[in-house]
C-alpha positions in Angstrom: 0.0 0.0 0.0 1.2 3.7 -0.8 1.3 6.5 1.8 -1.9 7.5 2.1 -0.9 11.1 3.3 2.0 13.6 2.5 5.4 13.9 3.6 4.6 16.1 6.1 1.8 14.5 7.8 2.6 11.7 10.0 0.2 8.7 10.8 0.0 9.6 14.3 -1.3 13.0 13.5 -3.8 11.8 11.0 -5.7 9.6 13.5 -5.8 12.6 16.0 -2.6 12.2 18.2 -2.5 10.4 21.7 -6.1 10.6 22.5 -6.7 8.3 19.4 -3.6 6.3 20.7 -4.9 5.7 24.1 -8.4 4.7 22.9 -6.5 2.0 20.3 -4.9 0.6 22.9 -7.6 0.5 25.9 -9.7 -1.3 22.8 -6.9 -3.3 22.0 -6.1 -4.8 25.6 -9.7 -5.3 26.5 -9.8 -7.8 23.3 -6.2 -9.4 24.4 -7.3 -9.9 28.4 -10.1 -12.0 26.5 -8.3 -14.1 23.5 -7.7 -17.7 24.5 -4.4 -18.0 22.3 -2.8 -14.5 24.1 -4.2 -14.7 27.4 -2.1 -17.5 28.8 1.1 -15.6 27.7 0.3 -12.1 29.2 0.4 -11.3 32.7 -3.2 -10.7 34.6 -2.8 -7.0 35.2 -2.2 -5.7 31.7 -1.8 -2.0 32.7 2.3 -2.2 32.5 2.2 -3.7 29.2 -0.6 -1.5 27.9 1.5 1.4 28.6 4.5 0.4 27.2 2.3 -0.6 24.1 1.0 3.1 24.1 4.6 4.4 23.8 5.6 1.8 21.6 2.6 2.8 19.3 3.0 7.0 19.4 6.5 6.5 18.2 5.3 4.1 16.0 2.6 5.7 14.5 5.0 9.0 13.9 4.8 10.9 17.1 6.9 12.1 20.0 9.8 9.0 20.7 8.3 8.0 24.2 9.0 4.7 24.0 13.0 5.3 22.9 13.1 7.7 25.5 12.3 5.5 28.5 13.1 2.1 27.3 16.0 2.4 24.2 15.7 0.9 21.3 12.5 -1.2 20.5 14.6 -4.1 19.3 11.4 -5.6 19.2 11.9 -9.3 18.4 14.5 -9.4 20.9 12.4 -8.2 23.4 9.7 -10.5 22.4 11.8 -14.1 21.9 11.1 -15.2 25.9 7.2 -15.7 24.6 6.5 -18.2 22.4 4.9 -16.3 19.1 3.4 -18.5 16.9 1.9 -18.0 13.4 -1.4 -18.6 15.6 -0.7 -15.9 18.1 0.3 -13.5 15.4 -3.0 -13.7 13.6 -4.7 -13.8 16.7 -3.3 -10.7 18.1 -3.8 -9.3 14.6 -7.5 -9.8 15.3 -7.6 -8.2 18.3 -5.8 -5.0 16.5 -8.4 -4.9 13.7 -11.1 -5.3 15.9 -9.2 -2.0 18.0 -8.6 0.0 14.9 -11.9 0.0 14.3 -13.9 0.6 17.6 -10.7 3.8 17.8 -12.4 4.9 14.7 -9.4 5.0 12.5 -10.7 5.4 9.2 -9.1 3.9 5.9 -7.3 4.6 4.0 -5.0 5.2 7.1 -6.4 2.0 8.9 -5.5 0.3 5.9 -1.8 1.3 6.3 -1.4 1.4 9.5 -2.7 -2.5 9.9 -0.3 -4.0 6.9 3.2 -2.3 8.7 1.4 -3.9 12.3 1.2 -6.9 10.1 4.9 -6.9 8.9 5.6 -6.3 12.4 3.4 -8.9 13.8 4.9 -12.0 10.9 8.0 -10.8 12.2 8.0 -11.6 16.1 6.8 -14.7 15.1 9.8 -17.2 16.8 7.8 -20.7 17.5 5.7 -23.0 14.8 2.1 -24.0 15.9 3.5 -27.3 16.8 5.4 -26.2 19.3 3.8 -24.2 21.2 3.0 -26.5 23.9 3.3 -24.1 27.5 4.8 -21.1 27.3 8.2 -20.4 28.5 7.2 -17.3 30.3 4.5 -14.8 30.3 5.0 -11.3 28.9 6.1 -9.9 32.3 5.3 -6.2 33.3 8.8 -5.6 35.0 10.6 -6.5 31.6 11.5 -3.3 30.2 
């Protein structure tokens, strides 16, 4: 998909900043608390990760760094190879972020972008096949920065 805005607009400030953001990832977590696949390998209290998640996205998405600022580098497959990520969990977290975009109301053709680099990003933390999943090695733990 081409950008669907100009050079000097960024994602972040076509879906209406951090307000948008926040409501993204409240609708996002609510699904995740919920997903049979995700549940077992997130911790109960998903406030910690749901604020890292919010940084991770602003910077993401084109606005302020806050995620560099407090925790470095996203290096995110690194951060995520403790957690066994399979093709499952991907499209099943996925889900839950389509399901988000859209109760946010992020419209296309931004949603549209926005969910294909998630995707590429998604495909790409995947470090376990299906078959392997069996129990996870640890749970995505709130004190891991």
């Amino acid at each position: 998909m081409l950008q669907p805005f100009a050079p000097d607009q960024t994602p972040y400030e076509l879906i209406g900043g951090a307000e948008t953001v926040q409501r993204l990832v409240n609708a996002f977590y609510k699904r995740v608390g919920q997903h049979p696949d995700l549940k077992p390998i997130f911790p109960e209290d998903l406030t910690p990760v749901a604020r890292r998640q919010y940084k991770f996205l602003t910077q993401f998405f084109g606005g302020p760094p806050l995620y560099s600022q407090e925790y470095g580098p996203p290096m995110l497959r690194a951060r995520h190879m403790p957690f066994p990520i399979t093709p499952k969990r991907a499209w099943a977290w996925l889900s839950c972020m389509s399901e988000a975009l859209e109760e946010a109301g992020i419209e296309e053709p931004i949603r549209g972008f926005l969910f294909e680099r998630l995707t590429m990003t998604a495909h790409h933390m995947i470090n376990t096949p299906d078959d392997e999943e069996a129990a996870p090695r640890k749970s995505i733990d709130p004190g891991r920065e």
